[in-house]
C-alpha positions, 0 to 999 in steps of 0.5 A: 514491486521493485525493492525501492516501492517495497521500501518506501510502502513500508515507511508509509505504512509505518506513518499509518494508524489504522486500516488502509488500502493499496489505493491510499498507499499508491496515493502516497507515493505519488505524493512522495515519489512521483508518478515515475517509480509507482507501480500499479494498485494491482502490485501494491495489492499483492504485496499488502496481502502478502505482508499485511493482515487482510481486514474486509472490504470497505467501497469493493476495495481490500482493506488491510492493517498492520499484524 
């Protein structure tokens, strides 16, 4: 991810209470950004598991939540 997406997910997560997925953080910056700077869920995955705390899975998808 570039520092732009890196960026704007941090705000996002910010705004979050609660667990959350790469899919519903790509979700958002589609809402905000468009689809032209959002990378794929795969980076954002990657990124969240990285920086965030790892919670389970909820429907075959990585939930994470804030450390």
């Amino acid at each position: 991810m570039n520092k732009h997406c890196i960026r704007w997910a941090n705000e996002i997560i910010k705004d979050i209470d609660g667990t959350f997925s790469a899919k519903t953080i790509k979700d958002k910056l589609i809402e905000k950004h468009g689809t032209k700077y959002v990378v794929s869920t795969i980076s954002i995955g990657v990124f969240l598991s990285r920086n965030y705390k790892i919670m389970g899975k909820r429907n075959d998808r990585l939930i994470y939540a804030k450390r």
